[in-house]
C-alpha positions as CSV (number, residue, x, y, z in Angstrom):
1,X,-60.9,95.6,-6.5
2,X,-63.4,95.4,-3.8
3,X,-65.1,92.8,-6.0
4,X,-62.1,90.6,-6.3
5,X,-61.5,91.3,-2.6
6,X,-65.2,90.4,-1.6
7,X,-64.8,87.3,-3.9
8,X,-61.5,86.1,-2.4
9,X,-63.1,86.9,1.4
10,X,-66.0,85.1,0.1
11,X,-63.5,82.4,-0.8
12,X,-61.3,82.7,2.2
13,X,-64.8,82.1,4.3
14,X,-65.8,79.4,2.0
15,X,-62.5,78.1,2.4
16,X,-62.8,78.7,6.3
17,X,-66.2,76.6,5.9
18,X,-65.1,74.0,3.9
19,X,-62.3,73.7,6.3
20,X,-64.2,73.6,9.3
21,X,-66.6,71.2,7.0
22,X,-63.2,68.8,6.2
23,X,-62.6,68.9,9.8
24,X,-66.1,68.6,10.8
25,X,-66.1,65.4,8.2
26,X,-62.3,64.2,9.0
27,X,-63.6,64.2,12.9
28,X,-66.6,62.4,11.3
29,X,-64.9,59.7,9.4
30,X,-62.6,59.0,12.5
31,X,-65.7,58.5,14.9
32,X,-66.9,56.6,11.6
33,X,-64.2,54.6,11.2
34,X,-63.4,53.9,15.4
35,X,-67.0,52.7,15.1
36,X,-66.5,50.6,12.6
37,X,-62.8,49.4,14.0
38,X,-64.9,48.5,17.3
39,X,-67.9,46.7,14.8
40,X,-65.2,45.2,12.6
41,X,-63.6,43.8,16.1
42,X,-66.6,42.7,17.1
43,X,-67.8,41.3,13.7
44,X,-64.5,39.3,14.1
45,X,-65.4,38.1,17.4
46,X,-68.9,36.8,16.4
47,X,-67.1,35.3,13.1
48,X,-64.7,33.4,15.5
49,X,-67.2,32.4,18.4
50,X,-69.3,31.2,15.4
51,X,-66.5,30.0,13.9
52,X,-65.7,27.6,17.3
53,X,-69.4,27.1,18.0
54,X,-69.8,25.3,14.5
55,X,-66.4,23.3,15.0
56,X,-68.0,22.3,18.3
57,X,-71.2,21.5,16.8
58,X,-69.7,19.4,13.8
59,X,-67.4,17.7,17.0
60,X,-70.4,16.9,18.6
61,X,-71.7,15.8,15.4
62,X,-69.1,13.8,15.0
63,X,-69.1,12.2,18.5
64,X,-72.5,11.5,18.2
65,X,-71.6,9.8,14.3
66,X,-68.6,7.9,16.6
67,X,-71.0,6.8,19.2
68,X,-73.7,5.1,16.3
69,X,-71.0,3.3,14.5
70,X,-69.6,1.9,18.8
71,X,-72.7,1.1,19.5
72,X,-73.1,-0.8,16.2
73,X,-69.6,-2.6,16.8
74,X,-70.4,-3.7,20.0
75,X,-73.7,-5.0,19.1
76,X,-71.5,-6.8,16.2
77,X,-68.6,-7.7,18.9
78,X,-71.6,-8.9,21.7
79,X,-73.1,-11.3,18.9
80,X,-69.4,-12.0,18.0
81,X,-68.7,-12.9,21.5
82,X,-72.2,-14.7,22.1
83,X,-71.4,-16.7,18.8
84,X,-67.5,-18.0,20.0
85,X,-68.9,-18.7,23.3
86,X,-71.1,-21.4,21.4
87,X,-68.4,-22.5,19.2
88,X,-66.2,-22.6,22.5
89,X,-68.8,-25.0,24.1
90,X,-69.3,-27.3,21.1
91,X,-65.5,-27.1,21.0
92,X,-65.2,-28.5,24.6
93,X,-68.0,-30.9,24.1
94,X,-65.6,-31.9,21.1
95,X,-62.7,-32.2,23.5
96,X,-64.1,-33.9,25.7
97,X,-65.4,-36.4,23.3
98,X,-61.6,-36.5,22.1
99,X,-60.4,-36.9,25.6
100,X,-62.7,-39.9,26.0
101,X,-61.4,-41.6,22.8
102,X,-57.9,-41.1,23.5
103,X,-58.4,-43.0,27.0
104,X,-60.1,-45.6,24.9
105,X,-57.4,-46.0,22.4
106,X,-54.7,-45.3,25.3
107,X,-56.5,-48.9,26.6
108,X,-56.4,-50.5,23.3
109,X,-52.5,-49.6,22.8
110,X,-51.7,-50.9,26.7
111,X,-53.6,-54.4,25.3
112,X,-52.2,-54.5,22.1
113,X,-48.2,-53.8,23.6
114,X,-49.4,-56.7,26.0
115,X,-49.9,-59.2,23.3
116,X,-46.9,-57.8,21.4
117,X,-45.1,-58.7,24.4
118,X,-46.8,-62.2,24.9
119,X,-46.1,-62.3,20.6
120,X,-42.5,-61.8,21.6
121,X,-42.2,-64.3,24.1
122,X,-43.9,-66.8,22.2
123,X,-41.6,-65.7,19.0
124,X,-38.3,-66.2,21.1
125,X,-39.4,-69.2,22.6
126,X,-40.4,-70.5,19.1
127,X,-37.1,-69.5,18.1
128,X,-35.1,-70.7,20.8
129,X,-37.0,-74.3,20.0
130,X,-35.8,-73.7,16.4
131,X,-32.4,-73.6,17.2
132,X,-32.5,-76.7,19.7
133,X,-34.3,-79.0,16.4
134,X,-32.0,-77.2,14.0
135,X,-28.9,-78.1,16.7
136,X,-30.6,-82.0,16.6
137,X,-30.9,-81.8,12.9
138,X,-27.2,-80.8,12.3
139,X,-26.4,-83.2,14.7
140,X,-28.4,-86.1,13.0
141,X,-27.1,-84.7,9.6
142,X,-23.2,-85.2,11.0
143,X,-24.2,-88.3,12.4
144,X,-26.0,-89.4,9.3
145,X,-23.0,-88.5,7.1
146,X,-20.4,-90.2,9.6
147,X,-22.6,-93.3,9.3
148,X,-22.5,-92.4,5.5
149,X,-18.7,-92.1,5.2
150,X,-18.7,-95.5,7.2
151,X,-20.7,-97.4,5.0
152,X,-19.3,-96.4,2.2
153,X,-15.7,-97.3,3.8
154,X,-16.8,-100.7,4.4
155,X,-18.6,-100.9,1.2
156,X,-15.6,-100.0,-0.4
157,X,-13.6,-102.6,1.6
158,X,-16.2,-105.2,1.2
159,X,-15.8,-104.5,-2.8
160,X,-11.8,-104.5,-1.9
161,X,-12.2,-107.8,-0.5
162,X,-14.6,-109.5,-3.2
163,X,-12.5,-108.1,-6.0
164,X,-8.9,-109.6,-3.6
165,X,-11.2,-113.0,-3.6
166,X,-11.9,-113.2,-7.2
167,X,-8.8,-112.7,-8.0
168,X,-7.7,-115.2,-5.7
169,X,-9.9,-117.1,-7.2
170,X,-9.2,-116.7,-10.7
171,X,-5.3,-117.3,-9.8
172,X,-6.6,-120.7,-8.3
């Protein structure tokens, strides 16, 4: 009996150690694991400043990408510009040159409605002239066909009478 007793006191104290071990080693694993809950924080913390450095860095990145392809645009957009200002000039050269031969045929159409004026003048006077020889010709015509109609009247009568005298005759 003193057996079993020493082995279940030896137990007991084992039990009593491996206890005060668990407890030892649960106090253990919570200062453990608070040490790793404060390095897992700050693991976390490192991930995210990292996290916001390299999203700042690829912005800046980026940016610096931006600025290349604005400072490439505006060298395209300066030559651009420098390359319409030319075409601008050699436009208004062009327009002014236009302007110059628009006066000119401004000019040209002020003479030429002239001599369609003086045309017209000359065409109604023409015409007016027509009308007085085509009056005189009508005129001469009617007077042609009275004289006409009167010769023939006295031809007729002059036949009238040659035919009344030959038959006078030709009673006699």
């Amino acid at each position: 009996f003193t057996k079993i007793t020493k082995a279940v006191n030896g137990m007991e104290r084992e039990m009593v150690v491996l206890r005060k071990a668990k407890k030892e080693s649960d106090d253990e694993c919570k200062k453990v694991n608070r040490y790793l809950g404060i390095r897992e924080k700050e693991v976390n913390v490192l991930v995210a400043r990292c996290a916001a450095q390299e999203e700042k860095l690829n912005e800046v990145k980026g940016a610096r990408a931006l600025e290349k392809e604005l400072k490439e645009l505006k060298k395209i957009k300066d030559k651009q510009m420098e390359d319409h200002g030319k075409e601008i000039k050699g436009l208004m050269g062009d327009l002014q040159l236009v302007g110059n031969q628009k006066q000119a045929l401004q000019s040209e159409i002020k003479a030429i409605q002239q001599n369609v004026l003086t045309m017209q003048e000359e065409l109604d006077r023409s015409k007016a002239e027509i009308r007085e020889k085509q009056d005189k010709i009508t005129n001469l015509y009617d007077e042609l066909k009275d004289l006409h109609e009167s010769k023939e009247k006295e031809a007729t009568e002059s036949i009238a009478m040659r035919k009344n005298l030959q038959d006078i005759k030709s009673e006699v």
